[in-house]
N, CA, C, O and CB atoms as a CASP TS submission, in Angstrom:
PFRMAT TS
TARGET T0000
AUTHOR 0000-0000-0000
METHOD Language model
MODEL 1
PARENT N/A
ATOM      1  N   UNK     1       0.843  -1.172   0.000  1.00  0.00           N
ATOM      2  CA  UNK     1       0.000   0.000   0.000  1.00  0.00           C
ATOM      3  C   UNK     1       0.891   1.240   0.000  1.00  0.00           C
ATOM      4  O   UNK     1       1.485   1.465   1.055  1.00  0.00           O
ATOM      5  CB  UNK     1      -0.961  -0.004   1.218  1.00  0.00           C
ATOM      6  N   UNK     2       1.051   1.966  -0.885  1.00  0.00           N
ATOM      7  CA  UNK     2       1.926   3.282  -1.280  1.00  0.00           C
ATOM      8  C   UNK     2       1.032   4.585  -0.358  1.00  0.00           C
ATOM      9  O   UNK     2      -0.071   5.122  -0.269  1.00  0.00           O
ATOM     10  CB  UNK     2       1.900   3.591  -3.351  1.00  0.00           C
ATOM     11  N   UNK     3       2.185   4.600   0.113  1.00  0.00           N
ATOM     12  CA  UNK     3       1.579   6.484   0.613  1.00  0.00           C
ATOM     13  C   UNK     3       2.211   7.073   0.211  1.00  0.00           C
ATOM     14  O   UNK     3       3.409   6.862   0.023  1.00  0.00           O
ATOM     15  CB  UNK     3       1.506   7.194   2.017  1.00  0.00           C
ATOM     16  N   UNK     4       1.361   8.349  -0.142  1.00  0.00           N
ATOM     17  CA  UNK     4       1.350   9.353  -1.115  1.00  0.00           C
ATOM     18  C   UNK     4       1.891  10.997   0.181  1.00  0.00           C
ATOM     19  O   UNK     4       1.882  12.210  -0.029  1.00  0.00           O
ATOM     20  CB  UNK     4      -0.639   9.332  -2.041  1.00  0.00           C
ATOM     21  N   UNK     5       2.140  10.470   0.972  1.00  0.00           N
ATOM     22  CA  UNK     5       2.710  11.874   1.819  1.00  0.00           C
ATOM     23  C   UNK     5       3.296  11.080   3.283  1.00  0.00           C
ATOM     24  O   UNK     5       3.140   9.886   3.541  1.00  0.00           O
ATOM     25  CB  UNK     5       1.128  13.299   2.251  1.00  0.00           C
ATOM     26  N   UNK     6       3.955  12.032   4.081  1.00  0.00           N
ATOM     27  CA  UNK     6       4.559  11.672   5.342  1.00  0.00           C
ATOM     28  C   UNK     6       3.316  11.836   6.086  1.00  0.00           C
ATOM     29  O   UNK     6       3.417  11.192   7.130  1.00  0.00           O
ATOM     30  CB  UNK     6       5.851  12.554   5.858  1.00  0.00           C
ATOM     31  N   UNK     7       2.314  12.355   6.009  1.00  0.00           N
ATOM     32  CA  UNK     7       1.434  12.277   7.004  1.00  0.00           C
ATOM     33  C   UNK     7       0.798  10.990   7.144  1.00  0.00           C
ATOM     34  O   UNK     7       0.653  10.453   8.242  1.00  0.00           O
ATOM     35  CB  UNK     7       0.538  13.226   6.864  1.00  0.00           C
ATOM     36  N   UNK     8       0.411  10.478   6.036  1.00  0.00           N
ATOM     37  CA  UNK     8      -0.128   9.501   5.519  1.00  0.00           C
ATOM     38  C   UNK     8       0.617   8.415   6.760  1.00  0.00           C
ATOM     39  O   UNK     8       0.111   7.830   7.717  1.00  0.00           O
ATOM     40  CB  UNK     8       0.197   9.369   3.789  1.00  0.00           C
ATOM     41  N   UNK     9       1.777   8.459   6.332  1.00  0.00           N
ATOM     42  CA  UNK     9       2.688   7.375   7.130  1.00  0.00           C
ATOM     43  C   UNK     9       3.048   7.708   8.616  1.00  0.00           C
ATOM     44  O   UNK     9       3.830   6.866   9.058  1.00  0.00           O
ATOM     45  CB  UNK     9       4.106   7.200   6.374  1.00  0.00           C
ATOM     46  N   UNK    10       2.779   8.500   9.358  1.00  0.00           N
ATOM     47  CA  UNK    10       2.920   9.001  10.381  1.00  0.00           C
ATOM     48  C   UNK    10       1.452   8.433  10.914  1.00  0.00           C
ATOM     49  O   UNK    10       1.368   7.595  11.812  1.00  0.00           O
ATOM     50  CB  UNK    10       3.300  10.511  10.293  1.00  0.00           C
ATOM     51  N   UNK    11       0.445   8.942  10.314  1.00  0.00           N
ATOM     52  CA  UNK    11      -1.276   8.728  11.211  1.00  0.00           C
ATOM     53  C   UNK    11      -1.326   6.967  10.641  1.00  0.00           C
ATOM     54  O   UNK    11      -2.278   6.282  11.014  1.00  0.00           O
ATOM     55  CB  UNK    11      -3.217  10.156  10.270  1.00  0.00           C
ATOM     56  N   UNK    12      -0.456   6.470   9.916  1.00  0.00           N
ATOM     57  CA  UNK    12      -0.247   4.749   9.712  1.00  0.00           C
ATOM     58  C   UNK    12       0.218   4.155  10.819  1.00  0.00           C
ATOM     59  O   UNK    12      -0.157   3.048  11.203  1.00  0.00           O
ATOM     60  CB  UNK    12       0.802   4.283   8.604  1.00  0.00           C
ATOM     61  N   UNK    13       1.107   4.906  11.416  1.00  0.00           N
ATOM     62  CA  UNK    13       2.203   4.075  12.314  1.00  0.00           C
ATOM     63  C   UNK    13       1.172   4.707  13.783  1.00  0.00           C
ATOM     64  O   UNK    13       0.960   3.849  14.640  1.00  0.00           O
ATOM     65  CB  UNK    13       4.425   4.740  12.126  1.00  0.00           C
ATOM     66  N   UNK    14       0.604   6.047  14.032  1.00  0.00           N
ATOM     67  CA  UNK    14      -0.250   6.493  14.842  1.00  0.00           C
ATOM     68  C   UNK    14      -1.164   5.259  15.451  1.00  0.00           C
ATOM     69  O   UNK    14      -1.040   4.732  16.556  1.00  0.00           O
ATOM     70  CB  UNK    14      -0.980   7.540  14.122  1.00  0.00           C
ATOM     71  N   UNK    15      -2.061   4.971  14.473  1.00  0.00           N
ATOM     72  CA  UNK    15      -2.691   3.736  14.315  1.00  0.00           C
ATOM     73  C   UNK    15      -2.356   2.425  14.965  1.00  0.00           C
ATOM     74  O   UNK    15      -2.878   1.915  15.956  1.00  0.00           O
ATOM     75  CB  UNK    15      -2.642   3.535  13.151  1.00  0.00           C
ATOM     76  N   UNK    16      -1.417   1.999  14.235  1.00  0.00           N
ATOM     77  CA  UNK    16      -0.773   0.745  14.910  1.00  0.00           C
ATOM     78  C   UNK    16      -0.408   0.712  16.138  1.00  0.00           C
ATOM     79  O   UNK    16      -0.502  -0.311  16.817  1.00  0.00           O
ATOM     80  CB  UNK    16       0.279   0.368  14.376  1.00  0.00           C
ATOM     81  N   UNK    17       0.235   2.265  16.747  1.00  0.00           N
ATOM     82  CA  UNK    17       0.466   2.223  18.035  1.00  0.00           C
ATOM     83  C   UNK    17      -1.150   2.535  18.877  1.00  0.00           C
ATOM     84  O   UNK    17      -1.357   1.906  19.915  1.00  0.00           O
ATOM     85  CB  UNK    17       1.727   3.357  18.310  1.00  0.00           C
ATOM     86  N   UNK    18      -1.629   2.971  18.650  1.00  0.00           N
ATOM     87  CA  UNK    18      -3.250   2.884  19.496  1.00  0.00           C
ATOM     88  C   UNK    18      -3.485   1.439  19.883  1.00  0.00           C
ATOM     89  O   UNK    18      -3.560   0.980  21.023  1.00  0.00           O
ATOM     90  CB  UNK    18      -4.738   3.367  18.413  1.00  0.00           C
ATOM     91  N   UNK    19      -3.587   0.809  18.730  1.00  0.00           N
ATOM     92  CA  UNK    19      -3.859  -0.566  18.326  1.00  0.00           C
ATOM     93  C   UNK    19      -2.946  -1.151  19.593  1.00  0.00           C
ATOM     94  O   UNK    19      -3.393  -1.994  20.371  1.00  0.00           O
ATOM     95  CB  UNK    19      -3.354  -1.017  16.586  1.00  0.00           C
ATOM     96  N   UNK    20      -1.889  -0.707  19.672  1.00  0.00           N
ATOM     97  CA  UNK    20      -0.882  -1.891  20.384  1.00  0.00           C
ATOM     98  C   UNK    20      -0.917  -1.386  21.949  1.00  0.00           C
ATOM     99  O   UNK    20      -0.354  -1.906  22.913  1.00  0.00           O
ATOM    100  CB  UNK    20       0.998  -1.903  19.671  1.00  0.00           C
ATOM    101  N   UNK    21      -1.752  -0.212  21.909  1.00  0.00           N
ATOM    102  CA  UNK    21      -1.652   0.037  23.329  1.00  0.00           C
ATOM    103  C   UNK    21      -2.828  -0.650  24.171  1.00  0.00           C
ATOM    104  O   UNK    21      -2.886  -1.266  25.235  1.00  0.00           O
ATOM    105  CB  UNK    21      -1.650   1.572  23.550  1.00  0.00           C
ATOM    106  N   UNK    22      -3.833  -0.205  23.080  1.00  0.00           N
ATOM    107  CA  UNK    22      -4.992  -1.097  23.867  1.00  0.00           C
ATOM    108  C   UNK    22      -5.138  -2.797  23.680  1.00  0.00           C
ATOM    109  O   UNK    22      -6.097  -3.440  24.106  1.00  0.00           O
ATOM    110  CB  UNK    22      -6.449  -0.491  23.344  1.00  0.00           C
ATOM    111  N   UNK    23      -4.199  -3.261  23.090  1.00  0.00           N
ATOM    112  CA  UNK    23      -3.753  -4.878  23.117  1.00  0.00           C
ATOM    113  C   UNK    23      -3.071  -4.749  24.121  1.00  0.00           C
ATOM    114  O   UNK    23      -3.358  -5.611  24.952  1.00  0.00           O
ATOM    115  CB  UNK    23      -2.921  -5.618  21.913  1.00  0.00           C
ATOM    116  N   UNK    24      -2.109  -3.910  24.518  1.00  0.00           N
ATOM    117  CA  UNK    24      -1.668  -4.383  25.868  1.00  0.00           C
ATOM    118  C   UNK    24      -2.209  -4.085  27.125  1.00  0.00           C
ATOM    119  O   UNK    24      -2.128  -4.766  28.148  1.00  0.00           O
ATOM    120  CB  UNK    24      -0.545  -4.063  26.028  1.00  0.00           C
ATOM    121  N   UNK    25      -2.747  -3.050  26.966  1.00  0.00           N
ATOM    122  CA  UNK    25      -4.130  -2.804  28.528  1.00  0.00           C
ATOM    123  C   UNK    25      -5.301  -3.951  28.435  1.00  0.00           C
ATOM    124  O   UNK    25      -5.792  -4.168  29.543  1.00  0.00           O
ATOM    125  CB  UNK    25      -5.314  -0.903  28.372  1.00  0.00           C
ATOM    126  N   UNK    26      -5.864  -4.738  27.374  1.00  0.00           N
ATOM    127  CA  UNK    26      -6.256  -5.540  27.624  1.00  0.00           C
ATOM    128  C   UNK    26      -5.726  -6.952  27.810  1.00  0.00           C
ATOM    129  O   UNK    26      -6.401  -7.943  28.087  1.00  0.00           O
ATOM    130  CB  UNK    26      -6.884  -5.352  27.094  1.00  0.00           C
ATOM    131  N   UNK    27      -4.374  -6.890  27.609  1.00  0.00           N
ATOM    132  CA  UNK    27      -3.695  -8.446  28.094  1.00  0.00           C
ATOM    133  C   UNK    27      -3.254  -7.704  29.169  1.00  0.00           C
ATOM    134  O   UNK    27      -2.308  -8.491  29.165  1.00  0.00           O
ATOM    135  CB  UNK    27      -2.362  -9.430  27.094  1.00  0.00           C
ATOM    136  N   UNK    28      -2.961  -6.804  30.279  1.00  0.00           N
ATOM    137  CA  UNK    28      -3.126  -6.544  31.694  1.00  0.00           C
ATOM    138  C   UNK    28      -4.116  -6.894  32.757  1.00  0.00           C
ATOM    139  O   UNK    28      -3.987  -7.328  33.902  1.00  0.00           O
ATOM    140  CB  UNK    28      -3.133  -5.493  31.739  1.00  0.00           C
ATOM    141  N   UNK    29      -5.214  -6.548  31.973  1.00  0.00           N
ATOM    142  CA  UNK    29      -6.949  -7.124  32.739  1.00  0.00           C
ATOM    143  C   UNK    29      -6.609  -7.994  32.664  1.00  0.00           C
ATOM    144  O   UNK    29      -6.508  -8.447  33.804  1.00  0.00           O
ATOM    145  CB  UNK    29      -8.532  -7.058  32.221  1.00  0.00           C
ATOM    146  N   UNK    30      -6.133  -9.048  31.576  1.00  0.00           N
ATOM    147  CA  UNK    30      -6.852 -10.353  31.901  1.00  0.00           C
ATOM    148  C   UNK    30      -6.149 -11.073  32.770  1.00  0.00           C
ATOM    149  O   UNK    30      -6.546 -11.813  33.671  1.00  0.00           O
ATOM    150  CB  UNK    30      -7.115 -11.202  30.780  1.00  0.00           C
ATOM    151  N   UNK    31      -4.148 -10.559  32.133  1.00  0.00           N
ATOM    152  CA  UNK    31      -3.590 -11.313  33.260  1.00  0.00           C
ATOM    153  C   UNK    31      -4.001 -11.058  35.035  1.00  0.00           C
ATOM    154  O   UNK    31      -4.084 -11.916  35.913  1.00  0.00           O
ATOM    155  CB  UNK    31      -2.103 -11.034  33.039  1.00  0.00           C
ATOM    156  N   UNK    32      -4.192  -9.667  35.130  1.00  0.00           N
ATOM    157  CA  UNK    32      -4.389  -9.493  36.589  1.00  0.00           C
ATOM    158  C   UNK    32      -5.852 -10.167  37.467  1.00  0.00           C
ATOM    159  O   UNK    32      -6.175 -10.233  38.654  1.00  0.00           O
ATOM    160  CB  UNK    32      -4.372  -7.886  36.716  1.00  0.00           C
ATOM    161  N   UNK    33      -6.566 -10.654  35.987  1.00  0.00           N
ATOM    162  CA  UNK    33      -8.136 -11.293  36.445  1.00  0.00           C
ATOM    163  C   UNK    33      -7.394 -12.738  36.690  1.00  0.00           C
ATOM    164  O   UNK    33      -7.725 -13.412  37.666  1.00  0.00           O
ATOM    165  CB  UNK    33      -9.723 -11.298  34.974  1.00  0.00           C
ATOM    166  N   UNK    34      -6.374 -13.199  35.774  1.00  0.00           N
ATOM    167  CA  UNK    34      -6.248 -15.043  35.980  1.00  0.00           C
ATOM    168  C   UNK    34      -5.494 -14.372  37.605  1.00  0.00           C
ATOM    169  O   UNK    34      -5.973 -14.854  38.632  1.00  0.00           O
ATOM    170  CB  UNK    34      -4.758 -16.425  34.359  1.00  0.00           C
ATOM    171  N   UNK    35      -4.527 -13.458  37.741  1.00  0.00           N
ATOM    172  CA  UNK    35      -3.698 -13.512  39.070  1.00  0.00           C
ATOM    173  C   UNK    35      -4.985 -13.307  40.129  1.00  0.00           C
ATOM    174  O   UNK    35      -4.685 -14.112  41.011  1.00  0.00           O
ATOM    175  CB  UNK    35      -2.339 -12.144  39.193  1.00  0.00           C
ATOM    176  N   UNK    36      -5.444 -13.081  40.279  1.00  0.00           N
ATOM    177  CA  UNK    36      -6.675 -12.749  41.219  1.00  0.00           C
ATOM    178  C   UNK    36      -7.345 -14.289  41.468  1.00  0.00           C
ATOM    179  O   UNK    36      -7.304 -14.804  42.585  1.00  0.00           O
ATOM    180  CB  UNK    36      -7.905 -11.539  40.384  1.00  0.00           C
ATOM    181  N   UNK    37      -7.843 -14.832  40.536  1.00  0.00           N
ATOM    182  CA  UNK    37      -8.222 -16.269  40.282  1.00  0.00           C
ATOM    183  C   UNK    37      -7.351 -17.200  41.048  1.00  0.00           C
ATOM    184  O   UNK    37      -7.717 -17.844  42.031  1.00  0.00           O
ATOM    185  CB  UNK    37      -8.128 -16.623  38.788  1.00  0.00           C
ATOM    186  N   UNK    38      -6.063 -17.219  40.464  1.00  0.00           N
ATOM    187  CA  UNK    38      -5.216 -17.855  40.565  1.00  0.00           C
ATOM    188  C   UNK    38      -3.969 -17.956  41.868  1.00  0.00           C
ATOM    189  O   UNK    38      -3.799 -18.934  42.596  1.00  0.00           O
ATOM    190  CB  UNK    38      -4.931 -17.592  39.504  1.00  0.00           C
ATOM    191  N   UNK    39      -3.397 -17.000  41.896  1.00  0.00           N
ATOM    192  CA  UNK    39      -2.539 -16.327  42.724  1.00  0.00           C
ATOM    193  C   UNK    39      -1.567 -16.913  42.921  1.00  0.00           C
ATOM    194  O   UNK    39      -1.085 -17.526  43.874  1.00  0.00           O
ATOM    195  CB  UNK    39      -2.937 -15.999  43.761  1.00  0.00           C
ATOM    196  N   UNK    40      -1.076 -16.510  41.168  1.00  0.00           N
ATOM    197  CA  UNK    40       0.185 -17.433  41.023  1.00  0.00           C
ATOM    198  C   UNK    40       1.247 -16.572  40.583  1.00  0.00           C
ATOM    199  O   UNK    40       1.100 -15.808  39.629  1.00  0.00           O
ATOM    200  CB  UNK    40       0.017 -18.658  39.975  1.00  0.00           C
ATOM    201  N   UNK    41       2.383 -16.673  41.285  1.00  0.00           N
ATOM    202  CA  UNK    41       3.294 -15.551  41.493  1.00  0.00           C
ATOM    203  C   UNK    41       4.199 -15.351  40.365  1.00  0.00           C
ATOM    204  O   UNK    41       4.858 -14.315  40.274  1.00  0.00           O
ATOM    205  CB  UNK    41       4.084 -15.731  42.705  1.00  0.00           C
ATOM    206  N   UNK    42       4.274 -16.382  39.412  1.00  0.00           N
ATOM    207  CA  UNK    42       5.008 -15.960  37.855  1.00  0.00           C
ATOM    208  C   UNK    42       4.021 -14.804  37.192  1.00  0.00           C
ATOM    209  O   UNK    42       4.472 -14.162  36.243  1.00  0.00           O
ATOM    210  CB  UNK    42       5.072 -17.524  36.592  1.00  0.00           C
ATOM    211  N   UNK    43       2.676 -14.525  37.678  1.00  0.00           N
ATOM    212  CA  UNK    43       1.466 -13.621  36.774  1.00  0.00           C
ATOM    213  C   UNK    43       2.356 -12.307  37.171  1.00  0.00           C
ATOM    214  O   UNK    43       2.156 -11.381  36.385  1.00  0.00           O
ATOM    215  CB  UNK    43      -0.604 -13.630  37.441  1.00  0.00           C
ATOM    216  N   UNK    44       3.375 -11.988  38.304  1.00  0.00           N
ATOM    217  CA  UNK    44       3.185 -11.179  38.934  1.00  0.00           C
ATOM    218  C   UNK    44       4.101 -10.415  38.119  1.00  0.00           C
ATOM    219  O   UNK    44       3.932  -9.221  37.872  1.00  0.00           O
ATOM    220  CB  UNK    44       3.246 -11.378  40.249  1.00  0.00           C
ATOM    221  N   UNK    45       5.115 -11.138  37.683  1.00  0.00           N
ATOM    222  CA  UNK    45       6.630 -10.566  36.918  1.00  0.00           C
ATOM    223  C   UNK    45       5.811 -10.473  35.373  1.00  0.00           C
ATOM    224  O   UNK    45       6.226  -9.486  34.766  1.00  0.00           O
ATOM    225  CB  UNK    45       8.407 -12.019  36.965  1.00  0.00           C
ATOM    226  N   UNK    46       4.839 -11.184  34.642  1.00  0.00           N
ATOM    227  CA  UNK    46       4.182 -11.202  33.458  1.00  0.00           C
ATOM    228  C   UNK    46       3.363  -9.482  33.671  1.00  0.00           C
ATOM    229  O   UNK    46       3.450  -8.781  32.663  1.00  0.00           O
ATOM    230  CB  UNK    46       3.068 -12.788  33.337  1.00  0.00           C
ATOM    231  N   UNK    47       2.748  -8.954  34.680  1.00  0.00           N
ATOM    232  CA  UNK    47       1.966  -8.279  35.119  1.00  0.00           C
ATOM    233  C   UNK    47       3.034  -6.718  34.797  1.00  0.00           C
ATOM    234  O   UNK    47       2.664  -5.658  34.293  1.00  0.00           O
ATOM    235  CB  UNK    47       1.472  -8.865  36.674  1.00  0.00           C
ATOM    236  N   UNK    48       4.306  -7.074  35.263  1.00  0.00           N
ATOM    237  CA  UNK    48       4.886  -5.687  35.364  1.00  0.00           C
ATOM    238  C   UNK    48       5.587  -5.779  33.850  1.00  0.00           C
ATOM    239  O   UNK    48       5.749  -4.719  33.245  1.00  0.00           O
ATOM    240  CB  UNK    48       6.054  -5.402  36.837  1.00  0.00           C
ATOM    241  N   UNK    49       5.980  -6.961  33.267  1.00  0.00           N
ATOM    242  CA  UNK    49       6.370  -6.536  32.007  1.00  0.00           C
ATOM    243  C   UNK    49       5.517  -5.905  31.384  1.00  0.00           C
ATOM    244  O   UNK    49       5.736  -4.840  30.807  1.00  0.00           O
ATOM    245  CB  UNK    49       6.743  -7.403  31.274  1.00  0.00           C
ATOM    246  N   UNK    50       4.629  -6.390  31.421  1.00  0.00           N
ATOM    247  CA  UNK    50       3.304  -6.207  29.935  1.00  0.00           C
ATOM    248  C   UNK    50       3.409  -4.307  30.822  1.00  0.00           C
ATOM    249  O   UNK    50       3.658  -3.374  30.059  1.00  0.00           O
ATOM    250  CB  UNK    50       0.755  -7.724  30.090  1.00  0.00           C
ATOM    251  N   UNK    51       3.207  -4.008  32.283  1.00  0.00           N
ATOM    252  CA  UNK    51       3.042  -3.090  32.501  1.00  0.00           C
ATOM    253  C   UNK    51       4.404  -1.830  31.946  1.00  0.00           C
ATOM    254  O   UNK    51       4.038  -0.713  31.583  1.00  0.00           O
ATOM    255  CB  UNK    51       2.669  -3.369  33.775  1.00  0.00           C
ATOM    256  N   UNK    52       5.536  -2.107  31.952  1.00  0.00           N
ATOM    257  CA  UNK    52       6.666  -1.581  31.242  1.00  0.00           C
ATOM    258  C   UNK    52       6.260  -1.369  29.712  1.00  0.00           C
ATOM    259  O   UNK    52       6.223  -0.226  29.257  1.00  0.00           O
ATOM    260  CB  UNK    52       7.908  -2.573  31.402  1.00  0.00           C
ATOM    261  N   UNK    53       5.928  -2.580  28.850  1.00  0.00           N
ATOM    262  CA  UNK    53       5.838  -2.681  27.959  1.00  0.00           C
ATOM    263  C   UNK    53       4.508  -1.487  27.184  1.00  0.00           C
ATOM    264  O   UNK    53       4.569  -0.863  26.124  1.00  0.00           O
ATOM    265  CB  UNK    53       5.840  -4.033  28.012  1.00  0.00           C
ATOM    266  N   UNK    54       3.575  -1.532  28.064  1.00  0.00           N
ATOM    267  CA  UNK    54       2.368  -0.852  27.826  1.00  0.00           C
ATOM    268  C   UNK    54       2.940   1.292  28.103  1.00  0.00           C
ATOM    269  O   UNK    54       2.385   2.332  27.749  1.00  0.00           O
ATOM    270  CB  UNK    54       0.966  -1.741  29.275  1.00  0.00           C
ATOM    271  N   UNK    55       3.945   1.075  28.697  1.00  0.00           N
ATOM    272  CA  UNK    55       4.149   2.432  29.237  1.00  0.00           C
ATOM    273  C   UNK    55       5.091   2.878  28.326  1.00  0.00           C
ATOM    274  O   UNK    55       5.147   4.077  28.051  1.00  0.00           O
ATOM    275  CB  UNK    55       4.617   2.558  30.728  1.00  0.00           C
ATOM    276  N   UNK    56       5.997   1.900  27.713  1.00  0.00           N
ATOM    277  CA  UNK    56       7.162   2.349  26.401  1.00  0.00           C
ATOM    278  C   UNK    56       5.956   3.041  25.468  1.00  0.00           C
ATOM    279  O   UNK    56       5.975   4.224  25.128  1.00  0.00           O
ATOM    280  CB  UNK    56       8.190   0.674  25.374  1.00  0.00           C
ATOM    281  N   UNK    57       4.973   2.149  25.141  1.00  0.00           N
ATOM    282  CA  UNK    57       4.007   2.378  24.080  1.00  0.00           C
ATOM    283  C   UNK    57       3.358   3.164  24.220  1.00  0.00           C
ATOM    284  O   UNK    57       2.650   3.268  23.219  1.00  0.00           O
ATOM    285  CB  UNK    57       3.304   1.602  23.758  1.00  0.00           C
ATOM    286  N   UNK    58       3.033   4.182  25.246  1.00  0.00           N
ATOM    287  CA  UNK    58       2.161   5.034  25.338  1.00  0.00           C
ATOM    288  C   UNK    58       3.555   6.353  25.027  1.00  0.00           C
ATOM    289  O   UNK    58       3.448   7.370  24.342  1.00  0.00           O
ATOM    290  CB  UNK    58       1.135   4.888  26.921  1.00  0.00           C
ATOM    291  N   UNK    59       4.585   5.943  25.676  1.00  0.00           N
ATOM    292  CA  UNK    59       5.645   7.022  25.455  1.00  0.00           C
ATOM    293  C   UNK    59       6.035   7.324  24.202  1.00  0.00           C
ATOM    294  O   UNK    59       6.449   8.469  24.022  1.00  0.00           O
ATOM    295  CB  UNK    59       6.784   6.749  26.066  1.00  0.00           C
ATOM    296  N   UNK    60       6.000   6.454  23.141  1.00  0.00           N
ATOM    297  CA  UNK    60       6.055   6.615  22.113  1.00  0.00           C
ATOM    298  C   UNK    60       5.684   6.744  20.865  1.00  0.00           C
ATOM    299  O   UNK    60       6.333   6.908  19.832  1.00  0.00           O
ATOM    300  CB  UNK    60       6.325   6.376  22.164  1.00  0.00           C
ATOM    301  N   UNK    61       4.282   6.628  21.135  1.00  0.00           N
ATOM    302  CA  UNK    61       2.936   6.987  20.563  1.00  0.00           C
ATOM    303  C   UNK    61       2.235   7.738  21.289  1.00  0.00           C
ATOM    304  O   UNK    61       1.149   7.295  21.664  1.00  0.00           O
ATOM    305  CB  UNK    61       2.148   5.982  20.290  1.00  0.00           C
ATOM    306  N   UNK    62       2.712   9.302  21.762  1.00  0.00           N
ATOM    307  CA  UNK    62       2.143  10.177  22.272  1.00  0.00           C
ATOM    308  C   UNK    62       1.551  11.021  21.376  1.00  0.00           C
ATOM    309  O   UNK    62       2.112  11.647  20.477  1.00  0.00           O
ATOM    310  CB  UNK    62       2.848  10.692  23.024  1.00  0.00           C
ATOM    311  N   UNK    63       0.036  11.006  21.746  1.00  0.00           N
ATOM    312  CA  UNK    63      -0.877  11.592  21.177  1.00  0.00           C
ATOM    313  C   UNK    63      -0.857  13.474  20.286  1.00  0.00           C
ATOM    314  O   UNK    63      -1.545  14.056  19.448  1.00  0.00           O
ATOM    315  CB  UNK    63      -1.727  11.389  22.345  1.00  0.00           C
ATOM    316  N   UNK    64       0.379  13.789  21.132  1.00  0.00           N
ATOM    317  CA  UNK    64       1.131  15.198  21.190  1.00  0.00           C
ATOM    318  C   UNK    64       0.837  16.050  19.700  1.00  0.00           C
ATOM    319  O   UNK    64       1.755  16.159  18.886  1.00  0.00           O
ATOM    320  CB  UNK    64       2.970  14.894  21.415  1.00  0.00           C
ATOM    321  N   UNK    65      -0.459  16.608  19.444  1.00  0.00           N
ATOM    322  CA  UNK    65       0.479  17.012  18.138  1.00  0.00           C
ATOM    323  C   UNK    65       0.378  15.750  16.520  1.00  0.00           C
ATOM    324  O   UNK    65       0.638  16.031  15.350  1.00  0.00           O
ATOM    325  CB  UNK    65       2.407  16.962  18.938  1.00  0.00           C
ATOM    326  N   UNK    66      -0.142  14.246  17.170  1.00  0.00           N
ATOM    327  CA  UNK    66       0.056  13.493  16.298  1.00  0.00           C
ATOM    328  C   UNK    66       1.052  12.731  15.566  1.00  0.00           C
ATOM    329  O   UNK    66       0.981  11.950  14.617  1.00  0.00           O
ATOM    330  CB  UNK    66      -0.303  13.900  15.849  1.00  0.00           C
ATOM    331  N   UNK    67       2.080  13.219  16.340  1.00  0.00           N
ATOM    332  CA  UNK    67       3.155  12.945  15.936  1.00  0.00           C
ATOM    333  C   UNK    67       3.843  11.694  16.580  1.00  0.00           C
ATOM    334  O   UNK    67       3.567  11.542  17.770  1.00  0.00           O
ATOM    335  CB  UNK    67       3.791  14.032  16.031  1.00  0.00           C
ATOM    336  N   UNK    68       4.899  10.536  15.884  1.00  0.00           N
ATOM    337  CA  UNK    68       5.261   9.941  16.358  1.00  0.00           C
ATOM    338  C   UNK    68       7.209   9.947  17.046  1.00  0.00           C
ATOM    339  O   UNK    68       8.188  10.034  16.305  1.00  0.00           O
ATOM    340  CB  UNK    68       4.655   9.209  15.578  1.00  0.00           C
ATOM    341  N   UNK    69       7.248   9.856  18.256  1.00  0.00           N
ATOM    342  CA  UNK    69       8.622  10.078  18.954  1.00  0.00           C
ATOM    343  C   UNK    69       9.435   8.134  18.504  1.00  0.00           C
ATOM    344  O   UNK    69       8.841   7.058  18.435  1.00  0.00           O
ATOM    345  CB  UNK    69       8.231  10.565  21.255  1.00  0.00           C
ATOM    346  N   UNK    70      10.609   8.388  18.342  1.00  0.00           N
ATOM    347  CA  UNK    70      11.308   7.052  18.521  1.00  0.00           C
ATOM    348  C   UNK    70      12.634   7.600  19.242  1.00  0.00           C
ATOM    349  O   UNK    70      13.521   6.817  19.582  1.00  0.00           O
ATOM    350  CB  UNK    70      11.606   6.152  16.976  1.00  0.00           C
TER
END
C-alpha cells in the first residue's frame, strides 16, 4: 500500500500504536483477572512486564500534536 505523503505514514504508524496500546491494557486485565483467580506468582513478573511494555508504548505513541517520537 503506497503512501502518497509523510502524514499519511505518520497517522499509519499512529494507528498501529493505538492498536498496540490497547492490546496491551487488555492483556493486563486479563492477566491481573487469571492472578486474582489464581494467585500465582510468575502472573506477577508477566503483570509488570506487559506493565513496562504498555508504558514504552504510550511514550512513544504520544498523542502530542500526532506525531510519532522514537
Amino acid at each position: 500500500m503506497p503512501f502518497s505523503s509523510k502524514d499519511e505514514i505518520l497517522e499509519a504508524i499512529h494507528l498501529v500504536g493505538l492498536k498496540t496500546i490497547l492490546l496491551y491494557l487488555v492483556m493486563w486485565i486479563l492477566m491481573f483477572a487469571v492472578f486474582l483467580y489464581e494467585g500465582d506468582f510468575i502472573l506477577v513478573l508477566f503483570l509488570v512486564v506487559n506493565l513496562i511494555l504498555f508504558i514504552a508504548a504510550l511514550v512513544i505513541h504520544s498523542p502530542r500534536l500526532g506525531e510519532v517520537r522514537w
